[in-house]
PATOR-393567 format. One line per field, with one value per residue (C-alpha): residue number from 1; residue in one letter; x, y, z. Coordinates in steps of 0.001 Angstrom, whole numbers, plus 500000, padded with zeros to 6 digits. Layout:
% PATOR-393567
resi	c(NUM,...)
resn	c(A,...)
east	c(X,...)
north	c(Y,...)
up	c(Z,...)
***
This chain:
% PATOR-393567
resi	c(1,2,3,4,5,6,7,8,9,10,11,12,13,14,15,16,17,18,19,20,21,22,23,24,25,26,27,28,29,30,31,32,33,34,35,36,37,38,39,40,41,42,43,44,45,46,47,48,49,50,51,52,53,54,55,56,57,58,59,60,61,62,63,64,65,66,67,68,69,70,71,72,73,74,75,76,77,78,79,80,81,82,83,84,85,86,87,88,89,90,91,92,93,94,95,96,97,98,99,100,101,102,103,104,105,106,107,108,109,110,111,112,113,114,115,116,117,118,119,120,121,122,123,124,125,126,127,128,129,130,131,132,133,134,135,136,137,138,139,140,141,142,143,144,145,146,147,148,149,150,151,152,153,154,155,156,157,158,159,160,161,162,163,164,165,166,167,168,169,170,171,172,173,174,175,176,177,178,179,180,181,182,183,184,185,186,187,188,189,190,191,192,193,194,195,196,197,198,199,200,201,202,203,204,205,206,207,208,209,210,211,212,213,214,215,216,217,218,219,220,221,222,223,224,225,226,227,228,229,230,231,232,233,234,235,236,237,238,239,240,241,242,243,244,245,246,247,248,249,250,251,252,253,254,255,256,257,258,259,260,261,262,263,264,265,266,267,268,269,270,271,272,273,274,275,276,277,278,279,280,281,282,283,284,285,286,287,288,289,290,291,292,293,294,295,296,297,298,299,300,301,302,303,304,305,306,307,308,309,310,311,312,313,314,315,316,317,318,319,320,321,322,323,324,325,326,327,328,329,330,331,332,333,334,335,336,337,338,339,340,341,342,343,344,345,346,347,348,349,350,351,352,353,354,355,356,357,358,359,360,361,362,363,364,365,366,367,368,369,370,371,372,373,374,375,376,377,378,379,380,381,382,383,384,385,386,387,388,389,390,391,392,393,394,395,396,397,398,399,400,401,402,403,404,405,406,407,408,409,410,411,412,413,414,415,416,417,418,419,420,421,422,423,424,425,426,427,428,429,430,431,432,433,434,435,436,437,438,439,440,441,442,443,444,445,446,447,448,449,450,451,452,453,454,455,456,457,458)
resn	c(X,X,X,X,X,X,X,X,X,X,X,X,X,X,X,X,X,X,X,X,X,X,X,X,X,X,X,X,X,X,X,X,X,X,X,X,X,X,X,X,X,X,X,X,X,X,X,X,X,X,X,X,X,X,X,X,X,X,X,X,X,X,X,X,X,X,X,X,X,X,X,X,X,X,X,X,X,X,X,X,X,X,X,X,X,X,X,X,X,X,X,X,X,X,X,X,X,X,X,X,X,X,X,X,X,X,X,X,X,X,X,X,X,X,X,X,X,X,X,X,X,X,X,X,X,X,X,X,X,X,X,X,X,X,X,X,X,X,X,X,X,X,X,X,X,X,X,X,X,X,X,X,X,X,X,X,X,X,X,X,X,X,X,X,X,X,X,X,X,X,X,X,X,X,X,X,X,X,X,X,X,X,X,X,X,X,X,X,X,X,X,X,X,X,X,X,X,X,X,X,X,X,X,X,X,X,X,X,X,X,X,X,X,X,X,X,X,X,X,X,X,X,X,X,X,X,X,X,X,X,X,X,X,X,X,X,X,X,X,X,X,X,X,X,X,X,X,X,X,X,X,X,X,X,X,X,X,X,X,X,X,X,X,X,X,X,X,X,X,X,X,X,X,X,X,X,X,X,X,X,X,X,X,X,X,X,X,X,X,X,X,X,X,X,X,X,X,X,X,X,X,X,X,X,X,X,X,X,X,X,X,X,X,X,X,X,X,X,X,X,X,X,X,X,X,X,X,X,X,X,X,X,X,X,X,X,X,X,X,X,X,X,X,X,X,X,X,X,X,X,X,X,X,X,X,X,X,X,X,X,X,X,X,X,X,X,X,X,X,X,X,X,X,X,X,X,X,X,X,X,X,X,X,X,X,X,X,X,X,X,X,X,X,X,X,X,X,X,X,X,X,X,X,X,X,X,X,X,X,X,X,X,X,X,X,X,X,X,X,X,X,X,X,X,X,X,X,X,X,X,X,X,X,X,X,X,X,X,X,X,X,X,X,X,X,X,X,X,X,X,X,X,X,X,X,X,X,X)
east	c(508937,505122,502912,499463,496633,493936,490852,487542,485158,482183,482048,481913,480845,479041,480367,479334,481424,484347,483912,484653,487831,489006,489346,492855,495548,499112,498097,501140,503716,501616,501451,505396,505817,503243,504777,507921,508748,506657,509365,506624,503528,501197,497270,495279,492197,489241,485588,484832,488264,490529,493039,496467,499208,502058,505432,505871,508583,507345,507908,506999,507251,504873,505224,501837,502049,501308,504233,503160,503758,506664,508141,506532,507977,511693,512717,513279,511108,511603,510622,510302,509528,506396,505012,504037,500706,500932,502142,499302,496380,499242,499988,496271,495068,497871,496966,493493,494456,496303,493620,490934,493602,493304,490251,488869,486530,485940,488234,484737,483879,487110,486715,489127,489491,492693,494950,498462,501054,500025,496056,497080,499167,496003,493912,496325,496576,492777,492153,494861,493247,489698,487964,487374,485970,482679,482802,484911,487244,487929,490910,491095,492065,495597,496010,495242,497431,500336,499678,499827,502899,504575,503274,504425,507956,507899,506669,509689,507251,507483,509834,511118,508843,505744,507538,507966,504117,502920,504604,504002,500597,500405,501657,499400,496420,498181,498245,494780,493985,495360,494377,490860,487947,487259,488724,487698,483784,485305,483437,484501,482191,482813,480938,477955,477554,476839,475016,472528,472975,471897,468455,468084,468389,466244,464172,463730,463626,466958,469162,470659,474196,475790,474615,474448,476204,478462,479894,482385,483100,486920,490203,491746,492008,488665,487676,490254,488748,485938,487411,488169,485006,482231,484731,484536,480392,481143,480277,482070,480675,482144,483196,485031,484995,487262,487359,491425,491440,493075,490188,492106,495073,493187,490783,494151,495385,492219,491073,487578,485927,486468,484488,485224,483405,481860,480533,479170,475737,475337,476734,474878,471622,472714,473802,471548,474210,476637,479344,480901,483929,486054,485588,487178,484762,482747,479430,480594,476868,474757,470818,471018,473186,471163,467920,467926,469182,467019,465321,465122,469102,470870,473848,475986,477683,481086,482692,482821,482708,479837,480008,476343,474769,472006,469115,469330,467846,464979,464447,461742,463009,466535,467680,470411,472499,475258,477985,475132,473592,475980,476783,473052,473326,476318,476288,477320,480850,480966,481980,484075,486195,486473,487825,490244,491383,491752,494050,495868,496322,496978,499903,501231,501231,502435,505623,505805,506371,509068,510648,510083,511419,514641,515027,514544,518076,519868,521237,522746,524663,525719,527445,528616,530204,531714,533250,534833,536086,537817,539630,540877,541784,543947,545493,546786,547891,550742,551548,554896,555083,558862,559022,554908,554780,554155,555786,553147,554199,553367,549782,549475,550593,548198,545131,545531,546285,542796,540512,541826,540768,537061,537136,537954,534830,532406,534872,534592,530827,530899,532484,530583,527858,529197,529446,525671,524125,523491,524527,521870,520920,524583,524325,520779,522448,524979,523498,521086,524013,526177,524256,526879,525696,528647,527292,529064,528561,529666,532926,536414,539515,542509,545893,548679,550441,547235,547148,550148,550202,547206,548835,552357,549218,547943)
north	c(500299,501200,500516,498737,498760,495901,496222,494727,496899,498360,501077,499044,495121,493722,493165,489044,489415,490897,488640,485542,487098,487778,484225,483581,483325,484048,485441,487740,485115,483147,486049,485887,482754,482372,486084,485971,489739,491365,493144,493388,492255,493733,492435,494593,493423,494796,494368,495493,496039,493311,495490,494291,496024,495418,496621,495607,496479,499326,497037,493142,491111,491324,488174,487683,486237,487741,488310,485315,483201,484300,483480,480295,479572,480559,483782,486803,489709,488045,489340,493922,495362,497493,500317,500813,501518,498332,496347,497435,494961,492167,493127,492980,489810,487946,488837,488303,484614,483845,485206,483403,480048,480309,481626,478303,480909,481235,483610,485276,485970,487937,491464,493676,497663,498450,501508,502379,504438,508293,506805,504039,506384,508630,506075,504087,507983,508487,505603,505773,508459,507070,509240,505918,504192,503484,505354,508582,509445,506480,505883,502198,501900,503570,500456,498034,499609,499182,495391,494861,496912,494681,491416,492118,492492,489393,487377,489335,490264,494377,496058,499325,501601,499553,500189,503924,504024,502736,504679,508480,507236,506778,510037,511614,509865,511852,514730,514983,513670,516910,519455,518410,517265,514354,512012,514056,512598,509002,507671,504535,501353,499640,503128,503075,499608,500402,502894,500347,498001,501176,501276,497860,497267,500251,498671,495247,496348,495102,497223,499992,499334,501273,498604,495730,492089,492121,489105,489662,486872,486988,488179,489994,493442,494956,492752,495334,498042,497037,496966,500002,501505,500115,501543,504644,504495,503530,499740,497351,494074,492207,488953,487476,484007,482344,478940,479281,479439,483030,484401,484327,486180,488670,488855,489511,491760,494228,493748,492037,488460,485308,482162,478936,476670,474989,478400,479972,478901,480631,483396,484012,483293,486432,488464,491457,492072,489638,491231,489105,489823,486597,486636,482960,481960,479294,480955,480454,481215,479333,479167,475533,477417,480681,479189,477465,481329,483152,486282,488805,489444,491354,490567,492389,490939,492792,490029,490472,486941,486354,484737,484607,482272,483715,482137,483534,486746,485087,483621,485553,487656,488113,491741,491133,493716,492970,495258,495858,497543,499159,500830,501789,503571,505761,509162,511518,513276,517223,518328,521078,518544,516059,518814,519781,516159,515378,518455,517236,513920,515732,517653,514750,512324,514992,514908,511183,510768,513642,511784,508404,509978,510804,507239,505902,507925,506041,503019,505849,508106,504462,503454,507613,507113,503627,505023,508110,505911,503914,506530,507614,504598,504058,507781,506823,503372,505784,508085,506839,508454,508723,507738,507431,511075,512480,515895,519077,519061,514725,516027,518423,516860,513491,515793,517369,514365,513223,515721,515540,511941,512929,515739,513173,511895,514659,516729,514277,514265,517816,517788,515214,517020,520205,517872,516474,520072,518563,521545,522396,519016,518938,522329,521586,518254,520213,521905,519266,517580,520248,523280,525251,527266,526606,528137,528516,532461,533570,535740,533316,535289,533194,534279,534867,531951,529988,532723,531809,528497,528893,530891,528275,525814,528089)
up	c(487874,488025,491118,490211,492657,491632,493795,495086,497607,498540,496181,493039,494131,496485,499679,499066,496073,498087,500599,497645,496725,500099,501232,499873,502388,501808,498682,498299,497868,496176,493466,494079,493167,490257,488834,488989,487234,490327,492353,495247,496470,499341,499885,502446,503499,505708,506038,503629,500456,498714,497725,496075,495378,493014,491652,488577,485206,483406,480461,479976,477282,474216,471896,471973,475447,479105,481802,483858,480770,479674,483152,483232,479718,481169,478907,480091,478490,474817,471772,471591,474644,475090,476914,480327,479446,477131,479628,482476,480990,481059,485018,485570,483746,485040,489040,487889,486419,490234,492341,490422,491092,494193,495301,493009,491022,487259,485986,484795,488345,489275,489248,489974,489370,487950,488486,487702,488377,488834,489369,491674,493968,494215,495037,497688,499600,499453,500860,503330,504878,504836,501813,500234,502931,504257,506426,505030,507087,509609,510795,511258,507869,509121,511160,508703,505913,508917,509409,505460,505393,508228,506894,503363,505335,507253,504235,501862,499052,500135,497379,498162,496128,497395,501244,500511,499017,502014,504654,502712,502471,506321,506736,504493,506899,509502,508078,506626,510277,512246,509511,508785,510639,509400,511831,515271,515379,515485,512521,511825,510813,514052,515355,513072,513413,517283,516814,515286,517769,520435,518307,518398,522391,522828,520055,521859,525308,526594,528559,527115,525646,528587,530850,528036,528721,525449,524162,521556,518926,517985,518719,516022,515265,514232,517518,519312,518005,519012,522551,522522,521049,523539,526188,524940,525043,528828,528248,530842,530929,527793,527554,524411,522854,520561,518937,518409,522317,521742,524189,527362,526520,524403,527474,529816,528161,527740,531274,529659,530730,528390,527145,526341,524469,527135,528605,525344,525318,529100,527824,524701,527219,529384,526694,524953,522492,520447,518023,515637,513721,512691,509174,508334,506125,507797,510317,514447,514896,513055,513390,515765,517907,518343,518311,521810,523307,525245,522667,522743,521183,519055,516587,514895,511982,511432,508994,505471,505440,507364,511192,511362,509259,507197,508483,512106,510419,510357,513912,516209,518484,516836,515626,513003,511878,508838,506865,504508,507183,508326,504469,503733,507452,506918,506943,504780,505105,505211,501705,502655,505186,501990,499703,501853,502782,498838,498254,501087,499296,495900,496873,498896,495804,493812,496561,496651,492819,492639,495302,493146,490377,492013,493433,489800,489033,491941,489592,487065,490598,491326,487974,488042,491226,490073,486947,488923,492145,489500,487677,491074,492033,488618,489712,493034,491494,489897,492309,493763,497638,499038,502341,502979,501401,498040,497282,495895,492741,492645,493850,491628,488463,489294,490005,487015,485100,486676,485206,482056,482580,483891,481167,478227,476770,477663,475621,472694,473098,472847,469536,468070,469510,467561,464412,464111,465306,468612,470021,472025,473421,475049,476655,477806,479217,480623,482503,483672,485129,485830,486596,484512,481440,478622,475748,473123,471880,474829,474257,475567,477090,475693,476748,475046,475187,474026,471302,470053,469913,467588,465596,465330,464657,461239)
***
């Protein structure tokens, strides 16, 4: 098993170009389906990351052909088996070849970062805990790592090791949470992207966001946290609009006002400041719509793929703030916070893949525990109890007579062992799996009667 993280985001492509890969729904049983060798699947995406994760064999086939094709082609691994660092660029082009499917993109246009194993578990905990976000060190990365998790589990693509990434990487976001200080200023992009919008009103000469009419395009989760962030900079009079007709219930149950359609064109009149954060692809605000509202306004774009078409940016009297914006005005995280935050995640991958390697022993304690539960089971086959009991000496004979049986072949493997010069390879696996040290030069007490049998044997 080796996890592989594939990636698009802000620190290596354009956000337009994450945006383009980011429109493919369902994408993780899609890769199910069109991969069949993936054990696991989980896609997280945020405003401004594509990020897939997958757990695939450590080794795939090699005749010449990737894994995809040799699934599509019906054989199982054929032809010599290769390397898990062979087999990496075969993981990668092949989730490349999907996502490029069904994004309906040239596969030249797919981009992904690739990572594996030791790499790709560094990368998944950094991230979990914000030091590769935007805005280093937010925390509503946390949440969105959790609603991955949970809809990898409802759509049965989360495998066990891609389950137990996931949930030591959350608590490595908690940890480097409590015992640095990078989460306690509440950076987050949601944040910086208001704090623009604060210049702006001040800017324009609209009310100051405190006492701004707010109306809030969408009702998903960064639109929560966006909630919750103007109530925290004591704003109170927000109103939220939806075309799914999701705005009522999201209004309920956040104690906020709601728009329909027929109301939205009022309400963008009275409003100094519109957040948008949908991200479906097609522009809720488009420049007919916001040219016939009352200017000055301000908008701020939160979608990666944009809700504000582009040409409102350039109608008078509109202040337009996008991601990009919101990336060029980040500030910089305190270096001695980050160092500390990355040793945290060190040491806790360093935990995670002990624990991995442990997990990747649990088919050999099964068989072990097979093969012994069915040598005891042949044991108590003979005993023969008298009247529901079996005497001491019945006991004693069968439990004997069943370590001789556990004893058997490790005893023949010990003198073949003796035989080739193996000698030290058994004891060292001896006392791997025993914990005993059997060597051989140390000095044996044999009693007499073995002593003389011996000596009847010469």
């Amino acid at each position: 098993m080796t996890i592989h993280l594939l990636s698009a985001d802000h620190r290596y492509q354009s956000l337009d170009e994450v945006a383009r890969l980011s429109r493919v729904d369902n994408l993780g049983p899609k890769l199910m389906r069109a991969l069949p060798y993936l054990r696991g699947a989980v896609v997280v995406r945020t405003c401004n990351r594509l990020a897939i994760l997958v757990d695939a064999p450590s080794r795939l086939a090699s005749s010449g052909q990737s894994g995809s094709d040799a699934a599509r082609a019906g054989s199982a691994c054929p032809g010599s088996a290769v390397s898990g660092s062979g087999a990496a660029p075969a993981v990668a082009d092949d989730v490349r070849a999907v996502l490029a499917h069904c994004a309906e993109l040239p596969l030249e246009q797919v981009h992904l970062r690739h990572l594996a194993g030791h790499k790709a578990h560094l990368d998944l905990f950094a991230t979990a805990a914000g030091l590769e976000s935007m805005v280093v060190g937010e925390r509503e990365i946390a949440g969105q790592l959790r609603r991955a998790f949970h809809a990898a589990w409802e759509e049965d693509t989360l495998s066990c090791d891609l389950g137990r990434a996931l949930e030591h990487a959350s608590r490595t976001s908690r940890l480097v949470a409590t015992q640095t200080g990078l989460a306690s200023s509440g950076r987050s992009v949601v944040a910086v992207g208001l704090d623009l919008a604060t210049q702006a009103l001040q800017d324009a000469k609209l009310r100051p966001l405190k006492e701004a009419q707010v109306v809030l395009v969408g009702t998903g989760a960064y639109a929560g946290a966006t909630v919750t962030a103007l109530r925290e900079l004591g704003v109170t009079n927000v109103r939220v609009y939806s075309r799914s007709e999701r705005a009522q219930l999201f209004a309920q149950g956040r104690g906020i006002g709601w728009v329909d359609e027929a109301g939205l064109g009022q309400a963008l009149d009275a409003a100094d400041l519109v957040v948008t954060c949908r991200g479906l692809g097609s522009p809720v605000l488009t420049r007919e719509i916001v040219q016939r509202v009352k200017t000055p306004l301000v908008i701020l774009d939160l979608a990666l793929q944009r809700d504000v078409e582009a040409a409102v940016a350039d109608l008078a009297g509109i202040s337009y703030i996008d991601l990009l914006s919101v990336q060029r005005a980040v500030p910089q995280a305190h270096g001695e916070q980050v160092r500390a935050a990355r040793e945290i995640v060190a040491r806790e991958v360093e935990v995670f893949e002990r624990s991995l390697g442990a997990r990747s022993m649990d088919p050999v304690v099964r068989r072990l525990r097979d093969h012994v539960d069915e040598v005891v089971g042949e044991e108590i086959s003979r005993l023969r109890p008298v009247d529901g009991c079996i005497s001491a000496d019945d006991a004693t004979r069968a439990l004997r007579h069943l370590a001789a049986r556990l004893i058997h072949n490790p005893t023949v493997m010990a003198r073949k062992a003796g035989e080739s010069g193996q000698q030290d390879a058994y004891l060292e696996a001896l006392q791997l799996v025993l914990g005993m040290d059997a060597s051989p030069s140390d000095t044996l007490t044999v009693s007499n009667k073995e002593r003389n049998v011996f000596t009847c044997a010469l």
